[in-house]
Backbone as CSV, one residue per row, in Angstrom:
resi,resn,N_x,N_y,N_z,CA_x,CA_y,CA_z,C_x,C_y,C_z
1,UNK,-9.761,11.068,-10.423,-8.339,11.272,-10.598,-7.699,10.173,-11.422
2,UNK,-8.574,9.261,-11.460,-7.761,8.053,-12.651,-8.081,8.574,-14.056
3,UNK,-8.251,9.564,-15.014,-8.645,9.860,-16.028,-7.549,9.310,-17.213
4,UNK,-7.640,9.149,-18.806,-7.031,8.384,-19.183,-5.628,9.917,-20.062
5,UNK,-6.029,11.085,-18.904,-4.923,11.989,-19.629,-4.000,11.531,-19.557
6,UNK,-3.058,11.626,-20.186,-1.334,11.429,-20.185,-0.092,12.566,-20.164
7,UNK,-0.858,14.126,-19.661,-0.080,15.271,-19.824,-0.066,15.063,-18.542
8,UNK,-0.506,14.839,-17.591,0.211,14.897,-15.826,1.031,13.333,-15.441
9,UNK,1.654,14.286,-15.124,2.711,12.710,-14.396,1.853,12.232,-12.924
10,UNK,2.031,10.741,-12.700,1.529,10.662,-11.504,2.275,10.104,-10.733
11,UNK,1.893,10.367,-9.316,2.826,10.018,-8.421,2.035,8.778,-7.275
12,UNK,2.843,7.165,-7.601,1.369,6.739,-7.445,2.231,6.081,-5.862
13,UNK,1.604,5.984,-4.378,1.746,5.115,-3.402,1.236,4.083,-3.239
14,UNK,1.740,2.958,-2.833,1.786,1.564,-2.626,2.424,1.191,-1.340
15,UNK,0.974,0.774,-0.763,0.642,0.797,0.820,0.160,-0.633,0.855
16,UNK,0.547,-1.342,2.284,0.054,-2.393,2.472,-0.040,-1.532,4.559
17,UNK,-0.485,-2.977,5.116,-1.086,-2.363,6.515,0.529,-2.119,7.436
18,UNK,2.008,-2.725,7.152,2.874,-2.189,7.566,3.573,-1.146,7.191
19,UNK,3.134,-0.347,6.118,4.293,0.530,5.573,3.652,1.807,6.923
20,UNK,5.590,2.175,6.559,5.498,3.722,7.095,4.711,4.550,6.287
21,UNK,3.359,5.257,6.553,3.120,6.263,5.364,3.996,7.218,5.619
22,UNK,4.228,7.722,6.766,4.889,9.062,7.073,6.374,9.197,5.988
23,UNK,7.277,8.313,6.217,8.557,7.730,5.160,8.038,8.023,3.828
24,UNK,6.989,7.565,3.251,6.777,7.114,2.088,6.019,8.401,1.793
25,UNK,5.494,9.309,2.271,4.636,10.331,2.113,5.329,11.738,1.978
26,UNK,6.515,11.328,3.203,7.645,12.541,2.660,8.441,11.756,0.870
27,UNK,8.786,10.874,0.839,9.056,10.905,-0.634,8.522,11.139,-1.543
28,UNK,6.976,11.051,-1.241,6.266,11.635,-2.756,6.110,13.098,-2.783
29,UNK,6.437,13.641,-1.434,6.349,15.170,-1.632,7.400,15.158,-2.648
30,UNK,8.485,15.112,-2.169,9.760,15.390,-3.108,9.490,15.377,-4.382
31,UNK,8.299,14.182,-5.029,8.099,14.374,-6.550,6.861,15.229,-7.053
32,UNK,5.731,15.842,-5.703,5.478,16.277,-5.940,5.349,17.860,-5.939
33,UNK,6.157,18.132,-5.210,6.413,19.949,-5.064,7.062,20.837,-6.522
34,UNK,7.884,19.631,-7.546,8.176,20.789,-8.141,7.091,20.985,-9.671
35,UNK,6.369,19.763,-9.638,5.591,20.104,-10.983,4.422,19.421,-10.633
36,UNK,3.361,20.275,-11.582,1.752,18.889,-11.381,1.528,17.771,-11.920
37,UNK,1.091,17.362,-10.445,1.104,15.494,-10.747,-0.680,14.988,-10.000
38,UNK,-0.762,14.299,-10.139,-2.058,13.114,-9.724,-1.498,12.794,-8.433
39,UNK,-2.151,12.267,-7.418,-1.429,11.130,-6.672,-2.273,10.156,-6.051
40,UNK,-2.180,9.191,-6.764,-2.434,7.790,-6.714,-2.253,7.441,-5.339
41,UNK,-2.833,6.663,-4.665,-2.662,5.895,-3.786,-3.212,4.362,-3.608
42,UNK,-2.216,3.169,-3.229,-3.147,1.965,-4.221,-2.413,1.346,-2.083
43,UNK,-3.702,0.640,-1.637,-3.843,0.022,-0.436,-3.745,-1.471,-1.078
44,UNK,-2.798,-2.249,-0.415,-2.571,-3.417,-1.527,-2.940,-4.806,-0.125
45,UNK,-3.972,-5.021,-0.044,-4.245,-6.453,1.022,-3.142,-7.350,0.823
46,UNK,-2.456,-7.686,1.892,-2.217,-9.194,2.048,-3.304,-10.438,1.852
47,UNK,-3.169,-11.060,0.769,-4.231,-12.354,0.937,-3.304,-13.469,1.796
48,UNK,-2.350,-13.448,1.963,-1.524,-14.971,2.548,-2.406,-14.752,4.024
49,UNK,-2.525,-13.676,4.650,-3.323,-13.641,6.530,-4.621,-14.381,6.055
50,UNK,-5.460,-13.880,5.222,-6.771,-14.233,5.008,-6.935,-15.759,4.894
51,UNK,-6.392,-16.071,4.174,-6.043,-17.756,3.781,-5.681,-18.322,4.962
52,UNK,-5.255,-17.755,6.121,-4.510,-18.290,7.129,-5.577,-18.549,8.474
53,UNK,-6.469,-17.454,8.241,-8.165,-17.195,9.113,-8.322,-18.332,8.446
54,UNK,-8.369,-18.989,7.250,-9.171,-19.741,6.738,-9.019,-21.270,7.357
55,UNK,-8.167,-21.497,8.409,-7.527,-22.780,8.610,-8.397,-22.944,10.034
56,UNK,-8.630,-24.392,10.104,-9.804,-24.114,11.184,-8.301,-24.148,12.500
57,UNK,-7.054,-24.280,13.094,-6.558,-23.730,13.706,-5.673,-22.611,14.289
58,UNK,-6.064,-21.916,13.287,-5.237,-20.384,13.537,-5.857,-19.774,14.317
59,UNK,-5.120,-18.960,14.850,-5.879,-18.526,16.454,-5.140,-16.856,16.794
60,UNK,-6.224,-16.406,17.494,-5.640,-15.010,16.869,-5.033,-14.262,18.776
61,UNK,-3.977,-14.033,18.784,-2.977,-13.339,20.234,-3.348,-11.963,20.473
62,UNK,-4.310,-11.630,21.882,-4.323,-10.575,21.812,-2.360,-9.716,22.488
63,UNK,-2.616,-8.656,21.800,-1.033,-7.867,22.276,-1.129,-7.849,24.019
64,UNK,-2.582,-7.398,24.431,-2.570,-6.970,25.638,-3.327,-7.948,26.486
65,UNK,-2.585,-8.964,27.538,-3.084,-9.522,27.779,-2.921,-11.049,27.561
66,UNK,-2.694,-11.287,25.967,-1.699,-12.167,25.998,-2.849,-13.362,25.707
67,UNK,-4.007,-13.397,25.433,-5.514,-14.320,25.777,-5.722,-14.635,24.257
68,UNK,-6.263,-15.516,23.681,-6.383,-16.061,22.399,-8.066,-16.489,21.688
69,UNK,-8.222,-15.960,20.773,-9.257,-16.480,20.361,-9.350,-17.276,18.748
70,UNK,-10.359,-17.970,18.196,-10.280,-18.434,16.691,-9.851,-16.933,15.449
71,UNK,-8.992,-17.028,15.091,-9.225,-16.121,13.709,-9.561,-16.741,12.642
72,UNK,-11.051,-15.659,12.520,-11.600,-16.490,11.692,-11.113,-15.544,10.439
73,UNK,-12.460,-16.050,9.570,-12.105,-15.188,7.851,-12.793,-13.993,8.428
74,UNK,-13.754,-13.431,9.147,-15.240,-12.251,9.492,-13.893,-11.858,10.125
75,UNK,-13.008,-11.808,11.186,-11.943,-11.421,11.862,-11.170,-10.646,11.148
76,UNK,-11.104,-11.379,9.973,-9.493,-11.091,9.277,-10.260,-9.840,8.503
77,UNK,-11.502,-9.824,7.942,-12.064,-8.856,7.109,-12.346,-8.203,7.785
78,UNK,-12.794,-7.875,9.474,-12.767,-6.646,10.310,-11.399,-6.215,10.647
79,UNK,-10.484,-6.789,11.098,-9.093,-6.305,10.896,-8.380,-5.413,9.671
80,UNK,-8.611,-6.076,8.254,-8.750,-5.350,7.162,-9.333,-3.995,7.117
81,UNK,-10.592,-4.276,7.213,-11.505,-2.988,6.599,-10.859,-1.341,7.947
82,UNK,-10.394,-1.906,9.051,-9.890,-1.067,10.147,-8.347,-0.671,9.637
83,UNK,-7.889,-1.577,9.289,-6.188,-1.160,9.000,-6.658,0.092,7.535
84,UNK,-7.423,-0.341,6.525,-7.395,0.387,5.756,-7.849,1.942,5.575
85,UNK,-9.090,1.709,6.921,-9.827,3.113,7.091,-8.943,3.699,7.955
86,UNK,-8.184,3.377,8.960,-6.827,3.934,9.489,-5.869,4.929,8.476
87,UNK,-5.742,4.013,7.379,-4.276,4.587,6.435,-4.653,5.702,5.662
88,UNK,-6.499,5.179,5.145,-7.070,6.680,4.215,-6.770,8.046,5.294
89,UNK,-7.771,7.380,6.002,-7.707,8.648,7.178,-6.603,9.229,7.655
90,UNK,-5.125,8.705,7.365,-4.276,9.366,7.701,-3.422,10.246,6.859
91,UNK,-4.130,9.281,5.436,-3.785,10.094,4.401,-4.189,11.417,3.909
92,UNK,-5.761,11.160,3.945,-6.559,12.688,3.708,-5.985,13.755,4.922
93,UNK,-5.655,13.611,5.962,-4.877,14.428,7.021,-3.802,14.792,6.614
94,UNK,-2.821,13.965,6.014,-1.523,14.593,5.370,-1.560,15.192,4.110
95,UNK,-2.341,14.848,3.655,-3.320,15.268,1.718,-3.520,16.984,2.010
96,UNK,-4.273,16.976,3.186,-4.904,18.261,3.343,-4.262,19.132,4.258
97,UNK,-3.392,18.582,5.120,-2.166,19.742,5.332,-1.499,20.484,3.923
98,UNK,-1.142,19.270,2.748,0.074,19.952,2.116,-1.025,20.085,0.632
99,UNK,-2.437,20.163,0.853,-3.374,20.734,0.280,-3.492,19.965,-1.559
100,UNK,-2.885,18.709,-1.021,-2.984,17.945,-2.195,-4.375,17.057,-2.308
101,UNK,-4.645,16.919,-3.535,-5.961,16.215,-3.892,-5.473,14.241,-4.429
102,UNK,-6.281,13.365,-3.679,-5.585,12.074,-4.044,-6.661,11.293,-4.241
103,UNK,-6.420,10.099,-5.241,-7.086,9.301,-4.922,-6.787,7.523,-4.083
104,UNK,-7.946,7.196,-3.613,-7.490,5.853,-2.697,-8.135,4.684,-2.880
105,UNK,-7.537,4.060,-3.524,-8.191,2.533,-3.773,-7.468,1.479,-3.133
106,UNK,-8.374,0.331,-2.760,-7.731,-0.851,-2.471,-7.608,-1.910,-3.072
107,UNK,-6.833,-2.894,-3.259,-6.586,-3.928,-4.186,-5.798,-4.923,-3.339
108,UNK,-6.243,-6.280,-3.408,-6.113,-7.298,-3.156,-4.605,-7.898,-3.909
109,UNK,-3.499,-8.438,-2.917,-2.491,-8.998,-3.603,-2.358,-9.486,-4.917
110,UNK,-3.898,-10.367,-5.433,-3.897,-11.155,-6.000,-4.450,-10.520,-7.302
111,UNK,-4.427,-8.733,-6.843,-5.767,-8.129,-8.082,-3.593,-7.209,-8.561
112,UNK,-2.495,-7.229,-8.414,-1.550,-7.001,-8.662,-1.630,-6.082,-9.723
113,UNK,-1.854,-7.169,-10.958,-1.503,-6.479,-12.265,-2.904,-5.160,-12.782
114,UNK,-3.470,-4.899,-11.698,-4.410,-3.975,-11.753,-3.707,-3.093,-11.539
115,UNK,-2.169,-2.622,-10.955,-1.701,-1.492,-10.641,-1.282,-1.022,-11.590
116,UNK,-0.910,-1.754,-12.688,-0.579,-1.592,-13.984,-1.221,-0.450,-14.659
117,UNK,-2.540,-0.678,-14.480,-3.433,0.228,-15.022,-4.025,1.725,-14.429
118,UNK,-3.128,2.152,-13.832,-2.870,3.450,-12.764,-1.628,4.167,-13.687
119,UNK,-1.037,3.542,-14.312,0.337,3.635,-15.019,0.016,4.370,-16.095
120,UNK,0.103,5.878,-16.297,0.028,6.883,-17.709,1.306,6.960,-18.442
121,UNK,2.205,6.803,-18.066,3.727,7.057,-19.055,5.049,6.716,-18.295
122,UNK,5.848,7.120,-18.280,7.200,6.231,-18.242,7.383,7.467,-17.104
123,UNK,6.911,8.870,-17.236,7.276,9.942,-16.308,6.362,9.643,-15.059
124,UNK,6.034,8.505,-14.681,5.052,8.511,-13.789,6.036,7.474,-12.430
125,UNK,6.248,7.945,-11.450,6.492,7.314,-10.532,5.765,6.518,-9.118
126,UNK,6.059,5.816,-9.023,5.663,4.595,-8.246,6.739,4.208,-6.758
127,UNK,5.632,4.620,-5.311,6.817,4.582,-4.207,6.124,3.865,-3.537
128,UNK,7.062,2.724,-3.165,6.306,2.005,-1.905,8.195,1.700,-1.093
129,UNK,7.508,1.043,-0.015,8.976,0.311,0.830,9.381,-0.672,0.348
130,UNK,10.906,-0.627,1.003,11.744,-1.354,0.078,11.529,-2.764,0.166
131,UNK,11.061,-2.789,1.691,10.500,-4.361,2.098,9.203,-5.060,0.672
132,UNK,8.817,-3.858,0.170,8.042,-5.074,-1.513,9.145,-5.533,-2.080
133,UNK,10.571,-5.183,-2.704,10.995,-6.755,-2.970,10.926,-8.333,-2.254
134,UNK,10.892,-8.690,-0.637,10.030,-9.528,-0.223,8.619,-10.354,-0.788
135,UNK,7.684,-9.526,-1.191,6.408,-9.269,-1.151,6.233,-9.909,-2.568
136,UNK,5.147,-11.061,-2.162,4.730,-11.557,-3.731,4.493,-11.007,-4.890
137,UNK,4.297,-10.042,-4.608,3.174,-8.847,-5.620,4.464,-8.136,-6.641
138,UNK,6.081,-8.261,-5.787,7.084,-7.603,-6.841,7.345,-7.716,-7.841
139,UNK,7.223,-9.151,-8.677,8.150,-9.135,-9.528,6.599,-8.459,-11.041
140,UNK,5.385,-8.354,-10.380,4.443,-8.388,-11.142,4.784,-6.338,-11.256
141,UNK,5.000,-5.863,-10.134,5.933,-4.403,-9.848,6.791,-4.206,-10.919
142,UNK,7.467,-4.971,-10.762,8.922,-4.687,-11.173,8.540,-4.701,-12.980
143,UNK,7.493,-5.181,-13.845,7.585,-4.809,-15.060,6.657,-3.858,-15.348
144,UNK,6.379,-2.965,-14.747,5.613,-1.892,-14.779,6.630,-0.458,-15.927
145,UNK,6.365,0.103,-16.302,6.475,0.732,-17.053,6.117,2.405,-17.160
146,UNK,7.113,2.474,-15.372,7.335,3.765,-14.689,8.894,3.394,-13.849
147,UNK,9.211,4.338,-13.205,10.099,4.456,-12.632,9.280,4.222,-10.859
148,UNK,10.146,2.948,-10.459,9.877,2.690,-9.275,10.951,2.836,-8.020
149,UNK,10.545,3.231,-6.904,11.052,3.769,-5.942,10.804,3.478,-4.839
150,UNK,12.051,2.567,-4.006,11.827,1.900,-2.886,12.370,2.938,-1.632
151,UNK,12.004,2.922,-0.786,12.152,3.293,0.168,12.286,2.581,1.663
152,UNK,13.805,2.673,1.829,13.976,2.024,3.299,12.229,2.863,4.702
153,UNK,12.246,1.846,5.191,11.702,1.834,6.131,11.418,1.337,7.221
154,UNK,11.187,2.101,8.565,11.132,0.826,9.717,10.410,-0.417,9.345
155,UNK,9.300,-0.683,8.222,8.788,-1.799,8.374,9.573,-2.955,7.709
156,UNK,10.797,-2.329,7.101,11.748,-3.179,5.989,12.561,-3.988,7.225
157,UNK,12.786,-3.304,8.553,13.204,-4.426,9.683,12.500,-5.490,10.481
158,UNK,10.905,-4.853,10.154,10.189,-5.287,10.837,9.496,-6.117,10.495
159,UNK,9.270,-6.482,9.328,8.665,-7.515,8.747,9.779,-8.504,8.215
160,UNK,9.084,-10.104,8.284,9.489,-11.193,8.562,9.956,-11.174,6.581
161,UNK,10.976,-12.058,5.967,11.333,-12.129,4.837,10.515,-13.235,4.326
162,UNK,9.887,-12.467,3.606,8.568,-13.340,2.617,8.902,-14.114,1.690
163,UNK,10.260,-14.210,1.204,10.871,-14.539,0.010,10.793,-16.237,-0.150
């Protein structure tokens, strides 16, 4: 689905492990019900957590229970590889209700200006939450060369201001 045509518009999502997909999944319907499009989906890692495993005292809270152990870097990359097989999997479920075909890649904060290259024409839109102005990865967003589209979401309250 990344092919280098330029006659379909694409409709690309930009996911990290807090976004609402559900929010963000009803907006790309909207661009995609009335004409054919691609739809991109780009899983974007936080590297600032990883770096943070990397400190020999960071220590990781369980929710339940309340008990603590080392977070390490092997931690932070099983946490990862679970948040992400979570989001595909919830995606191909919503993909295949509304019988759309997608593709799903992941990319590292720091791999950014790789989203760039998902980008076919100026008719191509780009939706993530509104909480990425926060998010290091924006302003590398913001000169992209589509029409981008933020979307309020519970995680825009819920996450801490990165700025």
């Amino acid at each position: 689905m990344t092919s280098d045509r330029t006659d379909v518009r694409r409709v690309m999502l930009a996911l990290w492990e807090t976004s609402s997909l559900q929010d963000l999944w009803h907006a790309a319907l909207q661009h995609i019900a009335d004409s054919p499009v691609e739809l991109v989906t780009v899983y974007v890692t936080d590297d600032r957590w990883r770096r943070a495993a990397s400190l020999p005292f960071t220590r990781e809270v369980s929710r339940f229970g309340g008990g603590t152990r080392d977070f390490t870097q092997v931690r932070a990359e099983q946490i990862d590889k679970e948040a992400v097989a979570e989001a595909e999997h919830r995606l191909k479920e919503l993909a295949t209700e509304a019988s759309i075909e997608f593709s799903f890649t992941v990319l590292g904060e720091h791999e950014a200006p790789k989203i760039g290259e998902f980008v076919t024409s100026e008719s191509d839109v780009l939706i993530a939450s509104a909480v990425l102005k926060r998010r290091p990865i924006y302003a590398e967003i913001a000169r992209l060369k589509c029409r981008i589209l933020l979307v309020d979401t519970p995680d825009d309250a819920a996450s801490p201001d990165d700025s």
